[in-house]
C-alpha positions as a Markdown table, in Angstrom:
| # | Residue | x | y | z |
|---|---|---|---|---|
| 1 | Unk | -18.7 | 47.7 | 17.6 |
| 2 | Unk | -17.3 | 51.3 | 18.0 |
| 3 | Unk | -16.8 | 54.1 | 16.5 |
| 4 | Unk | -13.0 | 53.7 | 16.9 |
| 5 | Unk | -12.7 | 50.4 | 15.5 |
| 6 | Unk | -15.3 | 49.9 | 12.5 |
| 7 | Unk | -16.1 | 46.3 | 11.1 |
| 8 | Unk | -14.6 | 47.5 | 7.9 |
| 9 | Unk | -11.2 | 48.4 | 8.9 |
| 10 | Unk | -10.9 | 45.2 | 10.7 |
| 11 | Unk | -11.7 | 43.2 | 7.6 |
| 12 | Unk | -9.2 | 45.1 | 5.6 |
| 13 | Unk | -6.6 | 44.2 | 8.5 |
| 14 | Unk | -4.2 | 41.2 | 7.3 |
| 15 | Unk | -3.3 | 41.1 | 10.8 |
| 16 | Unk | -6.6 | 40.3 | 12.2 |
| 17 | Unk | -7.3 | 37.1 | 13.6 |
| 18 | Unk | -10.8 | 36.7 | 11.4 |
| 19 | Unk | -10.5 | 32.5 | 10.5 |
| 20 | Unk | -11.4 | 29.9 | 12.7 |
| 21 | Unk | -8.9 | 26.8 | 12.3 |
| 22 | Unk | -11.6 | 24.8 | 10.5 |
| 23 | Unk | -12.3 | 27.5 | 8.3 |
| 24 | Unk | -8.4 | 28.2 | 7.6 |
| 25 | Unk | -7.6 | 24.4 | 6.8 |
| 26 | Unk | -10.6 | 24.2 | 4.4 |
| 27 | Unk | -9.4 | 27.7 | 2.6 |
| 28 | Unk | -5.5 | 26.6 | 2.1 |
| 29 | Unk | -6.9 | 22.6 | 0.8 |
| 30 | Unk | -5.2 | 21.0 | 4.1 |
| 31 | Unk | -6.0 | 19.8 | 7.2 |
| 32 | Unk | -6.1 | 21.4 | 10.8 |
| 33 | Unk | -3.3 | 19.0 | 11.5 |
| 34 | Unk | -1.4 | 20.8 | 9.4 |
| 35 | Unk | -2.0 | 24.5 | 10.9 |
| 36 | Unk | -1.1 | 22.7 | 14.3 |
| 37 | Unk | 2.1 | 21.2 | 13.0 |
| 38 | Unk | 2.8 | 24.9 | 11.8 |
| 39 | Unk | 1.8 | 26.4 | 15.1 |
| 40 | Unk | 4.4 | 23.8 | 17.0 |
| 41 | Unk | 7.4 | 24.6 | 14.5 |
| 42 | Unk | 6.5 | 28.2 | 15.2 |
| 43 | Unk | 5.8 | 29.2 | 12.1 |
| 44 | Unk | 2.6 | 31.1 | 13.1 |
| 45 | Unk | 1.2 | 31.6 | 16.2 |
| 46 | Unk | -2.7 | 31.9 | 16.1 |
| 47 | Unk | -4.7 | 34.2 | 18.4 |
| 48 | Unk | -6.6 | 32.2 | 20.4 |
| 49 | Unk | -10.7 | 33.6 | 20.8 |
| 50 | Unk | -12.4 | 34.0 | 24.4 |
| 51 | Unk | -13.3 | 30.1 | 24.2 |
| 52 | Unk | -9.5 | 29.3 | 23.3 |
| 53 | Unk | -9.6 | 28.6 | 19.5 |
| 54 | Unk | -7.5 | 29.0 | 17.7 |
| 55 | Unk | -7.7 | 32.1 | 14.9 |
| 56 | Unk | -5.7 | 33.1 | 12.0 |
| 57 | Unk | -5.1 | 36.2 | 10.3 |
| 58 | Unk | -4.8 | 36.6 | 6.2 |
| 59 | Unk | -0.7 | 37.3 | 6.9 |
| 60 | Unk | -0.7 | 33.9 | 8.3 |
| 61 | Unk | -2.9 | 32.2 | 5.9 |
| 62 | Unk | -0.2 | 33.1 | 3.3 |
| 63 | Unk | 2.6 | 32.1 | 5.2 |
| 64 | Unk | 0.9 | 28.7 | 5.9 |
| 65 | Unk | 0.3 | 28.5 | 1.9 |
| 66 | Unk | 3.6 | 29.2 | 1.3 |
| 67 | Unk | 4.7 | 26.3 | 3.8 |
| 68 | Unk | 2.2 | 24.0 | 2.4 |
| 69 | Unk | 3.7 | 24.6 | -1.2 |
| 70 | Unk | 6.9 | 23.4 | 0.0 |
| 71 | Unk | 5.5 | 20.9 | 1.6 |
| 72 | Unk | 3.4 | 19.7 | -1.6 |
| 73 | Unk | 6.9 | 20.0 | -3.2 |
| 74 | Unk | 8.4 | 17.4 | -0.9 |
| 75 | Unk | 10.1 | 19.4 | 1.7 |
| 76 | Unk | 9.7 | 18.3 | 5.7 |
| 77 | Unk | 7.4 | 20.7 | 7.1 |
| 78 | Unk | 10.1 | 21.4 | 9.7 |
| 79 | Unk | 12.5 | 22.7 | 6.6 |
| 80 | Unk | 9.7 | 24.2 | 4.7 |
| 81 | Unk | 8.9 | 26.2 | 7.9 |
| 82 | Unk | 12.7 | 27.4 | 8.3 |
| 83 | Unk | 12.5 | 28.3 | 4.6 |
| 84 | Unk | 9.6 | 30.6 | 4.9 |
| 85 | Unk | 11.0 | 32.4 | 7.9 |
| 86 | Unk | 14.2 | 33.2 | 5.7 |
| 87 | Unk | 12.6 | 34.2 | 2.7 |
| 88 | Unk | 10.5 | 36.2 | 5.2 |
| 89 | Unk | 13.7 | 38.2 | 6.4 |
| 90 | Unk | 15.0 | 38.4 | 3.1 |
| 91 | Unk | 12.1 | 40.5 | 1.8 |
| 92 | Unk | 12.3 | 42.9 | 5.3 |
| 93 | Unk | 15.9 | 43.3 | 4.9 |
| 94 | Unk | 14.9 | 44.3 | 1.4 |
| 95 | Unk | 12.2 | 47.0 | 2.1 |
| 96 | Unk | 14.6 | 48.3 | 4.5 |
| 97 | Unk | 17.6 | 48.3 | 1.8 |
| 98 | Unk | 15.1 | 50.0 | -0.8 |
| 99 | Unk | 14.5 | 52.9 | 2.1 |
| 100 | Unk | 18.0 | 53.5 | 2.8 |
| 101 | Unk | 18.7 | 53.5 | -1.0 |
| 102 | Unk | 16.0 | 56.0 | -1.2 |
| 103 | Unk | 17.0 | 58.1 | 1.9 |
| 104 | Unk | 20.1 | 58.3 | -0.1 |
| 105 | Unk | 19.4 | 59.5 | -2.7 |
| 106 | Unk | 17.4 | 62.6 | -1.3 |
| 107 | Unk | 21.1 | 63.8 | 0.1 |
| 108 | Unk | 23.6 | 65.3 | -2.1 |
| 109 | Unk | 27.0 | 64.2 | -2.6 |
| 110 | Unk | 28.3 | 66.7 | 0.3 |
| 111 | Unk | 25.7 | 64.9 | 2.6 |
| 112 | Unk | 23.5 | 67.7 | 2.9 |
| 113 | Unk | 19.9 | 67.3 | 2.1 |
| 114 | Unk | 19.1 | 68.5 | -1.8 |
| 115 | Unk | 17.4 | 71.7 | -2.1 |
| 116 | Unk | 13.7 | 71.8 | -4.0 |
């Protein structure tokens, strides 16, 4: 552990890779089958630990929940992992809307940045 790189701040990290597969399947009520399926549609891509397991981050545990609720709903993993991926560049394309809005609307009508 160093100084640089505290335990903590990797915990808070959604991007860390901090579940085993075991651990993830038993957290999201399915099956590591399931997490591989995701893994081959390309859904998520697990880091894989110095012995090669695989390991999943809280980002991709919510992804995989959000592919297992389609999935629960009916919906051929395939489609339900196509689905998640669109509704996960709809929200980007969002934030970035909501940015440019805002940008916006810091500039006056002329263009020209408002005074304070």
């Amino acid at each position: 552990m160093t100084a640089e790189n505290p335990l903590s701040d990797r915990l808070d990290d959604d991007d860390y890779p901090a579940y085993t597969m075991g651990r993830a399947a038993e957290m999201l009520g399915t099956t590591p089958a399931f997490l591989r399926a995701l893994g081959e549609a390309r859904l998520i891509t697990p880091l894989r630990s110095e012995g090669g397991h695989r390991r999943y981050s809280r980002y991709q545990l919510r992804i995989a929940a959000r592919a297992r609720e389609l999935v629960d709903q009916g919906t051929p993993v395939e489609a339900a992992c196509r689905i998640v991926i669109l509704e996960d560049q709809l929200e980007e394309a969002q934030r970035i809307n909501a940015e440019y809005r805002k940008a916006a609307g810091e500039k006056g009508d002329d263009g020209q940045a408002d005074s304070p």
